[in-house]
N, C-alpha and C positions, 0 to 999 in steps of 0.2 A: 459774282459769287461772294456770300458772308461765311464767313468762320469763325466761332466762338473757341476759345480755346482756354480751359483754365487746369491750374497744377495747384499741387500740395493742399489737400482740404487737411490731411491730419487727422482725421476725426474730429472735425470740427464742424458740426450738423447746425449749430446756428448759420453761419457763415455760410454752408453749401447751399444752403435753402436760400439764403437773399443772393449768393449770385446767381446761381442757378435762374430765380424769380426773373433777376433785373436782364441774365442771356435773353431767355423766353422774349420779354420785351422788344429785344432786336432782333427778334424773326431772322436768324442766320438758317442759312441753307444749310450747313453743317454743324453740329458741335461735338469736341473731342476732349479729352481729361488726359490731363500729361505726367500723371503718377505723383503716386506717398498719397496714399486713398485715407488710410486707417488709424497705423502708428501715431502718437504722441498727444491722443487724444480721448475726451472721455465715451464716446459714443461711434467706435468703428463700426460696429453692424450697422447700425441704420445710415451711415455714410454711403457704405456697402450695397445697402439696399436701395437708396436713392440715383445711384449712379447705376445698377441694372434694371430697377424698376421705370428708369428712363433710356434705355437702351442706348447711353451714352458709348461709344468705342473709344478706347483707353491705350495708353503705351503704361508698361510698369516703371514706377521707382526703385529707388535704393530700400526703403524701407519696407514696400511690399515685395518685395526679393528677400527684404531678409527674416520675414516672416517666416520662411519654411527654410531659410538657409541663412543660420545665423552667425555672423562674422568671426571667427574665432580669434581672440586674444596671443598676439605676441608675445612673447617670455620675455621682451626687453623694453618694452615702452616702460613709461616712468609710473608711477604711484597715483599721480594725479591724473593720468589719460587711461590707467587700468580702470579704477573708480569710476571715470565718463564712461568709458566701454560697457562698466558692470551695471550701471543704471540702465543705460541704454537696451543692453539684453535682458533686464527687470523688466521693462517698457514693451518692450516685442512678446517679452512670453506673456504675459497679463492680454496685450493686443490679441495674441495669438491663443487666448483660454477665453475672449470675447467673442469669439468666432465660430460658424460650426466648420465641420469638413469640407460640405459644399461652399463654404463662403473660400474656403482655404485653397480650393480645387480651381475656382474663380479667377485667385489671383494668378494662379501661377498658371490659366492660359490664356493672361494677356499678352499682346506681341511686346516686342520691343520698339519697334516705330510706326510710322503709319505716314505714306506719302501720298499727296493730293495731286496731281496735274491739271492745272485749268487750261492749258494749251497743250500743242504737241513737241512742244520745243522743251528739255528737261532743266533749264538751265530757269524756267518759270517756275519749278518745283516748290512744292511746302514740303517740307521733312518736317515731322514732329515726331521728338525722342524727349525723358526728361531730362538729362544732362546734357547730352553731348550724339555725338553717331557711334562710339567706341565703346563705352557702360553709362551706366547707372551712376556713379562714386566722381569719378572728374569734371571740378567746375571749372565752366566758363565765366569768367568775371563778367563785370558790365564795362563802360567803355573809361577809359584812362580817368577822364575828369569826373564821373564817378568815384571810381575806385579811390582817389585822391582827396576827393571830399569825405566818404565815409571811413576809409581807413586809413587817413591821414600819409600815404603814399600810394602807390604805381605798383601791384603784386602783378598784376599779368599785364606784361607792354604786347602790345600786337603784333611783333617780331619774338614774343615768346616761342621757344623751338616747342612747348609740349601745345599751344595751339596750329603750329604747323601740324606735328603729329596728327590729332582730332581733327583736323579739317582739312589738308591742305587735297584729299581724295572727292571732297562733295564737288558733284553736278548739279547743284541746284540751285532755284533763286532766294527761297527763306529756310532759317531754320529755325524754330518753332521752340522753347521747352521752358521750362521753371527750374526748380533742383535750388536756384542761389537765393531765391525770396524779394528780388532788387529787378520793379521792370525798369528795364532799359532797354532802347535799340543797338547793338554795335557794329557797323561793316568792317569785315576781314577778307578781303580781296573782292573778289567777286560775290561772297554771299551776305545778306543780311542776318543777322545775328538775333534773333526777338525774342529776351526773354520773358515772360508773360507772367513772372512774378508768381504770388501764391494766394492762395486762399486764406490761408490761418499761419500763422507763424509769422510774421514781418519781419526784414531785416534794415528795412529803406529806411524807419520811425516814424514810418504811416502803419495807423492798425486797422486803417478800412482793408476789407476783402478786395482783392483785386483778378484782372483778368484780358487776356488779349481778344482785338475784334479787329481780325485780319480781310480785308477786303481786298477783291480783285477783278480789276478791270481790264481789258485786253489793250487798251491804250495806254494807262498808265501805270501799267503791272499791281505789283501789290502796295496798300496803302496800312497803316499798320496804327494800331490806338490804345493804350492800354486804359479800361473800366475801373472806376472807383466804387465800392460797393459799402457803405454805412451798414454795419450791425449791430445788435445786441449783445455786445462784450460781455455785461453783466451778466446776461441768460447765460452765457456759455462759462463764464466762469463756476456759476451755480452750479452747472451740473460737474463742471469739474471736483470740485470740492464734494458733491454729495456722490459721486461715483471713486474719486481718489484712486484714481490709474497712480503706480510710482514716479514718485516727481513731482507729483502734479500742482503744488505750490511753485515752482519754478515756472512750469509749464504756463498756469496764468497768467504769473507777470509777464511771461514769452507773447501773450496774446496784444499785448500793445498799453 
């Protein structure tokens, strides 16, 4: 059994279309989308449209949650995380004034995860969620020597008690999602950890498209790969600038 598995397009329809293209190429037996469909990009509809028009099955994000449910603003964060807050809810309603109803109605009846069994044993499991098993909002980092390379120390050690929290209940062999933008594999006891990175957005300082291709075999369990996918940054920053969602000069240079 093949599994394609990719998160975070963004609204980023160049990029979905080359991976999407290059999935196709590896003739997986399944392929699923691991949420943040729309938000932060110039062209959510037809992001929208490509991922039903391909009858892809989806788990939701943070940002397609907060399209119809928008985070509300604490009375004590500082000046500078209001401001982030207040772009960010710019971003959503603009996303969310891209949209019709039915595109609206869409999101909010994707599930929350989606589990694969290739055996009968649960402990074989794919879980795919795009954060975690508990919401949408809490990241899993990538593994120590990551973490230490890109931000220059150790924020989540694998005796972290809020990773106990989020996992220490899973039966399963993989967990599947994106949310942090960094593929990486991490084992935390018994499960493997796969995060499949994103579509659009990069955090690794690679700006190719990326994407996991989870294979399973009964002898060797699951073998796990993450996809580099080359696109047309230029094309996509074009339409950023000729459509100018809020932000959207940040937002390009965000594209890599």
């Amino acid at each position: 059994m093949k599994v394609a598995i990719f998160s975070d397009v963004h609204g980023n329809l160049t990029a979905f279309e080359a991976v999407l293209a290059d999935i196709k190429l590896q003739e997986p037996d399944l392929i699923f989308f691991a949420g943040d469909l729309c938000v932060f990009g110039a062209r959510p509809k037809a992001c929208l449209n490509l991922l039903r028009d391909n009858n892809i099955p989806a788990v939701y994000g943070n940002t397609d949650q907060a399209i119809d449910n928008r985070p509300l603003l604490s009375g004590d964060i500082s000046a500078e995380e209001k401001k982030r807050a207040e772009t960010i809810n710019n971003i959503i309603d603009w996303t969310s004034a891209e949209l019709e109803a039915m595109d609206r109605a869409y999101l909010l009846e994707i599930p929350f995860h989606h589990r694969i069994s290739p055996s009968s044993y649960p402990q074989d499991d794919l879980f795919i969620v795009h954060a975690n098993p508990r919401d949408v909002d809490q990241s899993i980092h990538p593994t120590e020597s990551i973490q230490k390379r890109l931000y220059g120390e150790i924020t989540q050690p694998d005796d972290d008690p809020d990773l106990r929290h989020l996992l220490s209940d899973l039966d399963i062999g993989v967990m599947a999602y994106g949310h942090v933008h960094i593929p990486n594999v991490r084992k935390w006891g018994h499960v493997t950890l796969a995060n499949i990175s994103s579509v659009s957005l990069p955090l690794d300082g690679d700006s190719r498209a990326k994407y996991g291709l989870l294979t399973w075999r009964e002898s060797d369990g699951w073998a796990i790969s993450h996809q580099y996918v080359s696109y047309d940054i230029e094309k996509e920053r074009q339409v950023l600038a000729q459509a100018k969602p809020p932000n959207w000069e940040s937002l390009s240079k965000r594209l890599g």
